[in-house]
C-alpha positions as CSV (number, residue, x, y, z in Angstrom):
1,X,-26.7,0.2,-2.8
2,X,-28.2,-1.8,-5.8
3,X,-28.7,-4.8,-6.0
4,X,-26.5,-7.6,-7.0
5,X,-25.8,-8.1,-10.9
6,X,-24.8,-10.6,-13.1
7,X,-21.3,-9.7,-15.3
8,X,-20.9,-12.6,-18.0
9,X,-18.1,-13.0,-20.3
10,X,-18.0,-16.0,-22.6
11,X,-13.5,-16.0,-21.7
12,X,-14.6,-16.7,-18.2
13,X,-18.3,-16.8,-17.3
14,X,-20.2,-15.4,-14.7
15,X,-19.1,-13.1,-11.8
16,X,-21.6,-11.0,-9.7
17,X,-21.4,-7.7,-9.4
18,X,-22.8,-5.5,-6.6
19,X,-22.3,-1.4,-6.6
20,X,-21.5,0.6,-3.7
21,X,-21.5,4.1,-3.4
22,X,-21.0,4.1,-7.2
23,X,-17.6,1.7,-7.0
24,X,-18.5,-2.2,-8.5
25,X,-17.4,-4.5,-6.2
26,X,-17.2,-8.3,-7.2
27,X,-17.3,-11.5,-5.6
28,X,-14.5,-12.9,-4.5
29,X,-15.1,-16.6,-4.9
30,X,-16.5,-16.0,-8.7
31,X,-13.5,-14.2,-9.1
32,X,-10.9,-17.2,-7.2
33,X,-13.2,-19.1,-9.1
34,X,-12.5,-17.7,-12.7
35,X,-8.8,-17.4,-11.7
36,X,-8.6,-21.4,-11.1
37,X,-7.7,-20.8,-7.4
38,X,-10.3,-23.4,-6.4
39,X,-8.2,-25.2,-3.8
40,X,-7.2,-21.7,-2.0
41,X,-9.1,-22.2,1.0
42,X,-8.4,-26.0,1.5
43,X,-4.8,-25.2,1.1
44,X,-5.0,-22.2,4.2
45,X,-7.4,-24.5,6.2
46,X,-4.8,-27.4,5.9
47,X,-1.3,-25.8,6.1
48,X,-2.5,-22.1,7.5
49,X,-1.1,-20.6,4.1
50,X,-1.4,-20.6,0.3
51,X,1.4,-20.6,-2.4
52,X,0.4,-20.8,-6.1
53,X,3.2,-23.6,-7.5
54,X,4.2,-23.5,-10.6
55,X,4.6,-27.5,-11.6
56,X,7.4,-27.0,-13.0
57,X,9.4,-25.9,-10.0
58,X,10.8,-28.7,-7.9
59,X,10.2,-28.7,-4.3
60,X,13.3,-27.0,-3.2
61,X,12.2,-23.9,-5.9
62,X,9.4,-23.6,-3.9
63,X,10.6,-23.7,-0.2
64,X,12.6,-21.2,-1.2
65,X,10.0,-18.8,-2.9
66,X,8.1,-19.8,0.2
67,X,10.9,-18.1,2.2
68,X,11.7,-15.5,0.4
69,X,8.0,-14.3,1.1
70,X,8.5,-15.2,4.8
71,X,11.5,-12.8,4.9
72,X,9.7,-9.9,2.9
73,X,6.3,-10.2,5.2
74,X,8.5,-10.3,8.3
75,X,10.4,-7.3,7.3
76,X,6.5,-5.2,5.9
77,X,5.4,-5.8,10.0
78,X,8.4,-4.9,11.2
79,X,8.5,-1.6,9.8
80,X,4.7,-1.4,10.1
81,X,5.4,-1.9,13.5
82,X,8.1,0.5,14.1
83,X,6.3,3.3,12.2
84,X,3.4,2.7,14.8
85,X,5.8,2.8,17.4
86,X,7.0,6.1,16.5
87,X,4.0,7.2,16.2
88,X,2.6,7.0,19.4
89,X,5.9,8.2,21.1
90,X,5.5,10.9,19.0
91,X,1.7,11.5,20.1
C-alpha cells in the first residue's frame, strides 16, 4: 500500500488519493466535498436518509421522487431476498 497522495485540480481542488493493490482509491469526504454534498451526513443523522432536491421542485415533486425510490429499494431487497432464499433451498 503507498502512502496517501495529494490529487489537485484547479476545477475542484484537492482530493487524496491512496493506492491499493495498484487500484487508486479516493476519499470520500474530499470527494462529497468537491461534489457540494456538504450537508449529506446531517441530513441521514437528522431524518435517517438523504435526497439531493432540486430547488426547483416543489415539495410534492419531491415526496414523490422520495417514493418512487422507496418503491424501487423495496422491490431490489425483495428480490435480493428471494434469490437468497432460493439459494439456500437449493443448497
Amino acid at each position: 500500500m503507498s502512502n496517501i497522495q495529494l490529487f489537485k485540480n484547479e476545477k475542484f481542488g484537492k482530493v487524496r488519493v491512496v493506492e491499493i493493490e495498484g487500484k487508486p482509491y479516493f476519499a470520500g469526504v474530499d470527494v462529497a466535498r468537491v461534489l457540494g454534498y456538504s450537508k449529506v451526513l446531517p441530513s441521514i443523522k437528522e431524518t435517517g436518509g438523504y435526497i439531493p432536491v432540486n430547488v426547483e421542485l416543489s415539495p410534492e415533486e419531491v415526496m414523490t421522487r422520495a417514493l418512487l425510490i422507496a418503491q424501487e429499494t423495496i422491490k431490489r431487497v425483495e428480490d435480493e431476498k428471494g434469490h437468497l432464499l432460493q439459494k439456500a433451498e437449493t443448497s
